[in-house]
C-alpha positions as CSV (number, residue, x, y, z in Angstrom):
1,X,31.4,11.5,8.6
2,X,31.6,15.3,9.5
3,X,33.6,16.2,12.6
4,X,30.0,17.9,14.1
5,X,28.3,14.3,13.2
6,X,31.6,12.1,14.5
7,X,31.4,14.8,17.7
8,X,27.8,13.8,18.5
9,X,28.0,10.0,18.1
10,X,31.1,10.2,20.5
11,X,29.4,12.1,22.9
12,X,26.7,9.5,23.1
13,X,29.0,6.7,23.0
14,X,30.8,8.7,26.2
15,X,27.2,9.0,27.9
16,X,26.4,5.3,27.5
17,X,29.8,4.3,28.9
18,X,28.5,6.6,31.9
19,X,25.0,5.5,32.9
20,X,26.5,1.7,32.2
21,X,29.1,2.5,35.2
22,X,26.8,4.8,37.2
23,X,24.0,2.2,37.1
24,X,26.1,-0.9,37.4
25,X,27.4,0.4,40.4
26,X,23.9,1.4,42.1
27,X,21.9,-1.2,44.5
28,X,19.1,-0.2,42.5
29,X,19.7,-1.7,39.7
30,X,19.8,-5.6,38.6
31,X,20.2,-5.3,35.0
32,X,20.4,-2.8,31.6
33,X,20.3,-3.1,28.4
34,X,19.8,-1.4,24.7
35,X,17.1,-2.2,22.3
36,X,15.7,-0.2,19.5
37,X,18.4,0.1,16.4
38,X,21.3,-0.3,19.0
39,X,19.6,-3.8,20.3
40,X,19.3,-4.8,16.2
41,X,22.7,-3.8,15.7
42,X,21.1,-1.2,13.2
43,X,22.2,1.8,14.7
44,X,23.6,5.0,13.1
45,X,25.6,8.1,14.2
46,X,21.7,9.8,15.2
47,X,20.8,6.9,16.7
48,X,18.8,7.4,20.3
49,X,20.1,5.4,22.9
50,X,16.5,2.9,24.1
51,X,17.5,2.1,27.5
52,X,15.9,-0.4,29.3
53,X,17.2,-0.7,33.2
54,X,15.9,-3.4,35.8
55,X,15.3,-2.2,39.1
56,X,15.5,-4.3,42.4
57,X,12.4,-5.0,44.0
58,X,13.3,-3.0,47.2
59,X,13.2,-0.2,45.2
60,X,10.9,-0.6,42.2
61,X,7.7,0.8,44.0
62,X,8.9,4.2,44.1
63,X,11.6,4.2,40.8
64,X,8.6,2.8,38.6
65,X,5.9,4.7,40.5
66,X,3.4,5.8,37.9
67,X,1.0,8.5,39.5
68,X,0.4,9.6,36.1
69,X,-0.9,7.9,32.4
70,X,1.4,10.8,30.5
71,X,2.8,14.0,31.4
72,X,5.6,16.2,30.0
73,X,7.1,15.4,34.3
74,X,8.6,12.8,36.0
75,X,8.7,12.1,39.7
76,X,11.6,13.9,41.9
77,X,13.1,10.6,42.6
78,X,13.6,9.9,38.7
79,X,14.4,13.3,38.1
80,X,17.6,13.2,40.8
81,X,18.4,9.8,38.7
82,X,18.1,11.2,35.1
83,X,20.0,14.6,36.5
84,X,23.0,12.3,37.0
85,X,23.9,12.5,33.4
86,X,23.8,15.8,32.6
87,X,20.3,18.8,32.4
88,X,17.2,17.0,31.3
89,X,16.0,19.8,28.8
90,X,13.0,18.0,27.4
91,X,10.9,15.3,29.7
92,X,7.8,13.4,28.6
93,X,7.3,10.2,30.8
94,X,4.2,7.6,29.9
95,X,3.0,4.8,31.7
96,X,3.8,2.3,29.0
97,X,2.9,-1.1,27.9
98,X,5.1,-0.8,24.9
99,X,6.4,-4.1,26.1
100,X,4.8,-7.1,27.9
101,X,6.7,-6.2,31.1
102,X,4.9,-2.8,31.0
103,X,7.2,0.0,33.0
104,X,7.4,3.3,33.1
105,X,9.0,5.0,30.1
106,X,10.8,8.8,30.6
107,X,11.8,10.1,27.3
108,X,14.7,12.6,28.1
109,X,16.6,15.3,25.7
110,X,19.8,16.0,28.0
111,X,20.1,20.1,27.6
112,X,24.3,19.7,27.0
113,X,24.4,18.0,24.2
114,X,20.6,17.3,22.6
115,X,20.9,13.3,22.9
116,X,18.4,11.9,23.6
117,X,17.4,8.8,26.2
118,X,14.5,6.5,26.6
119,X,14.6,5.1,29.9
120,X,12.7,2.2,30.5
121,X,12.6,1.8,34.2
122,X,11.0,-2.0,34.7
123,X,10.3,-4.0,38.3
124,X,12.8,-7.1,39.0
125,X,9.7,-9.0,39.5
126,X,8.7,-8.6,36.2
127,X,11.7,-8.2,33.5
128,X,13.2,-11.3,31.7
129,X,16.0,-10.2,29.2
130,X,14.7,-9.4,25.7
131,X,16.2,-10.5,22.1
132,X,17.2,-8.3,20.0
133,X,18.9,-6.1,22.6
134,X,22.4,-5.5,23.4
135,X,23.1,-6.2,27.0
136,X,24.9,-3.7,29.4
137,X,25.1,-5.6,32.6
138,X,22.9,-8.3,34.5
139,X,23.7,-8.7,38.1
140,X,21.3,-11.4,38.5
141,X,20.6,-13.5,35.7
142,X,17.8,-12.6,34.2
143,X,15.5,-15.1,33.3
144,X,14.7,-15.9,29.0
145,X,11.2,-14.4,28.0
146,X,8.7,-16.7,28.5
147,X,7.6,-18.1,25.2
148,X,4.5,-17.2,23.7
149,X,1.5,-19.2,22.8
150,X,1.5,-20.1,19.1
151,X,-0.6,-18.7,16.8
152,X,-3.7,-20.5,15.9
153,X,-4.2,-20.8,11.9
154,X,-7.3,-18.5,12.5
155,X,-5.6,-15.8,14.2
156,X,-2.7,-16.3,11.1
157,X,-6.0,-15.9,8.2
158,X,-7.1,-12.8,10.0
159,X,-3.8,-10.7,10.4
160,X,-3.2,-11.5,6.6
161,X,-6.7,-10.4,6.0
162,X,-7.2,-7.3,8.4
163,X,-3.2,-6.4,6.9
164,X,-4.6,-6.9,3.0
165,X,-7.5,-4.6,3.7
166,X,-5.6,-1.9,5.6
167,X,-2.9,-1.6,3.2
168,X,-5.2,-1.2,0.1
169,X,-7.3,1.3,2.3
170,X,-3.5,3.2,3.3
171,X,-2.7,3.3,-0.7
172,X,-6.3,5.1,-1.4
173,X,-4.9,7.8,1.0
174,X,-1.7,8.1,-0.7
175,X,-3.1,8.1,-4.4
176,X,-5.0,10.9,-3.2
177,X,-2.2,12.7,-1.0
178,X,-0.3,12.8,-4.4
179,X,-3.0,14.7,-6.0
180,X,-3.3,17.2,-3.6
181,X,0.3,17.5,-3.9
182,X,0.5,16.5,-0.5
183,X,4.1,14.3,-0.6
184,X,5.0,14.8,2.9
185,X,1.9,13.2,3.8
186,X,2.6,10.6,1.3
187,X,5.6,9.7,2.4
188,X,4.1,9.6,5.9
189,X,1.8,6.9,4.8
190,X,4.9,5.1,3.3
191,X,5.7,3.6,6.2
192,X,1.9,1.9,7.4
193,X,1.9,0.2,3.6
194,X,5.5,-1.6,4.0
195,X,4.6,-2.2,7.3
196,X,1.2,-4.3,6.1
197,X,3.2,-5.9,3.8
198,X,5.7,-7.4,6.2
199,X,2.7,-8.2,8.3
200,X,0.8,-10.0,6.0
201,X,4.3,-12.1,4.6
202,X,4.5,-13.1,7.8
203,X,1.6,-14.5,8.8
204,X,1.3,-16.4,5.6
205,X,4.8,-18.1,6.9
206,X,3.1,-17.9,11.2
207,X,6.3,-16.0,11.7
208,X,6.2,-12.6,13.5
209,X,7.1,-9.3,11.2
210,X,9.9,-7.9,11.9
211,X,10.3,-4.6,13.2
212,X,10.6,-1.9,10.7
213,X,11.2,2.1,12.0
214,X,11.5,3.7,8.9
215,X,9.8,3.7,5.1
216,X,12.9,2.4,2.6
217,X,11.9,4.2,0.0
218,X,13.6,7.0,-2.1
219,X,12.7,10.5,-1.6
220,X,11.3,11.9,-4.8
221,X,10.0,15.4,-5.4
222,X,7.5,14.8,-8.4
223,X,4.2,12.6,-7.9
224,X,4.9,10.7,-10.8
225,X,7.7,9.6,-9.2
226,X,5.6,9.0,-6.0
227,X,3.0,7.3,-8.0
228,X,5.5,4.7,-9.4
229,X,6.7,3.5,-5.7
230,X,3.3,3.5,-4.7
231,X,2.3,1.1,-7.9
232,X,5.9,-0.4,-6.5
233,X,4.5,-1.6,-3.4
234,X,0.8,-2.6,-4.6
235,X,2.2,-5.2,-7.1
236,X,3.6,-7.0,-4.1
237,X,0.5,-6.8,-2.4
238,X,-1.2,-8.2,-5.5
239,X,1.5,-10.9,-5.7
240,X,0.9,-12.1,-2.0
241,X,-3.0,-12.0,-2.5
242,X,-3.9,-15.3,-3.8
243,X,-1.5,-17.2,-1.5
244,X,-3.6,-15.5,1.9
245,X,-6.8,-16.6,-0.1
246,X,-5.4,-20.1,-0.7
247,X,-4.7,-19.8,3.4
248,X,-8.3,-19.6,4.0
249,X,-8.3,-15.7,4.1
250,X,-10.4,-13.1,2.0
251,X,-9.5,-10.2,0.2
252,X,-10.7,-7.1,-1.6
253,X,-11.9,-8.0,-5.2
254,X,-9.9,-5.1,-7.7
255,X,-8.1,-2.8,-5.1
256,X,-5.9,-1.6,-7.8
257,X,-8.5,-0.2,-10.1
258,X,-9.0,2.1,-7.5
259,X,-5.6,3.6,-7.1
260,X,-5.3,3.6,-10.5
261,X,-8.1,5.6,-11.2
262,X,-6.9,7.9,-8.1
263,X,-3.8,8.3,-10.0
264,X,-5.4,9.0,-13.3
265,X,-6.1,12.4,-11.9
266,X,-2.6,13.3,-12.2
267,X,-2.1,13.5,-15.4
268,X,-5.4,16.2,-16.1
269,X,-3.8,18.6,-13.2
270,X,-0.8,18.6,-15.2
């Protein structure tokens, strides 16, 4: 690691250690803790830090006020909160349901040192701890999340379905990003298609997909290149077709033909 890249990644480890004994310290606040790469125990030197904080209920009303959907603001009780930690050069707050305890998310750039902070303010009333996270502190015991309703076999046929369709629907796009010459708009796609197919290998086991970020693909700069990860990922959508049909699902009848004949094009531009 560069000493520029090992400078930033202690900087944010020397911010986290600082809202953890700011926050720990406050009334305010019950409970904190990481999720996003941090919380999967995925995280890099870049990594943002996804900060979820619990606030007491004598105080939630005005911390998790939300007099506004989105707005690149926050309230000037947050603000004085957030200012704590250093400038806030960037703000963009949204009143979020991102998770089933809803709260009000403040994305923060702190001016000093560009790292960047999601804070997740959420009521007591409402929070339970989540899994995967990495917890900071919990002053009260937070209770487990409350565990969901299973999924019926019908709801499993049509997320492996609806999954099947989108993805074949994603890969016409990219087939004809790639003749346009379009790759970062191919690669943008990238992510929606590996995304389907954890989906739909998930519901074929009733399991929930796991949460991927970022495509894992290679970076390539020719489409032929492209073309061959995109033929990649559609012969393990093909594989995983007649075992959603066996589930009771449906599927498109010769998807592929059409990507192929996208591709085809290629070969006469060049």
């Amino acid at each position: 690691m560069s000493v520029q890249r090992e400078a930033y990644a202690q900087a944010r480890s020397a911010l986290l250690g600082q809202i953890t004994r700011v926050l720990q310290n406050d009334e305010r606040f019950v409970a904190a803790w990481l999720g996003g790469s941090f919380g999967r125990g995925e995280q890099t030197w870049l990594s943002d830090l996804d900060l979820y904080v619990v606030v007491a209920d004598a105080f939630s009303a005005s911390l998790c006020a939300t007099p506004w959907q989105t707005g690149a603001k926050t309230t000037a009780e947050r603000l004085a909160l957030f200012q704590q930690f250093g400038t806030p050069g960037l703000i963009f707050e949204r009143n979020t349901h991102a998770n089933q305890m809803g709260g009000i998310l403040t994305n923060v750039v702190y001016q000093e040192s560009a790292q960047s902070v999601d804070w997740m303010l959420i009521p007591q009333a409402k929070a339970y701890r989540e899994y995967p996270s990495l917890l900071l502190f919990d002053k009260v015991g937070l209770p487990e999340p409350p565990t969901p309703e299973p999924e019926s076999l019908e709801q499993r046929i049509e997320r492996a379905s609806t999954q099947v369709g989108f993805f074949w629907i994603i890969a016409c796009g990219c087939a004809r990003a790639l003749v346009a010459n379009k790759l970062p708009l191919f690669y943008f796609s990238l992510l929606d298609l590996e995304r389907a197919l954890g989906e739909v290998r998930a519901a074929r086991r009733g399991e929930q997909a796991p949460y991927l970020k970022s495509s894992n693909q290679p970076i390539y700069s020719t489409a032929k290149q492209c073309a061959a990860i995109l033929l990649a990922l559609c012969d393990e959508m093909e594989s995983m077709m007649p075992g959603v049909v066996h589930l009771g699902g449906y599927v498109p009848a010769s998807p592929r033909s059409l990507i192929e004949m996208r591709l085809s094009l290629l070969s006469s531009e060049e």
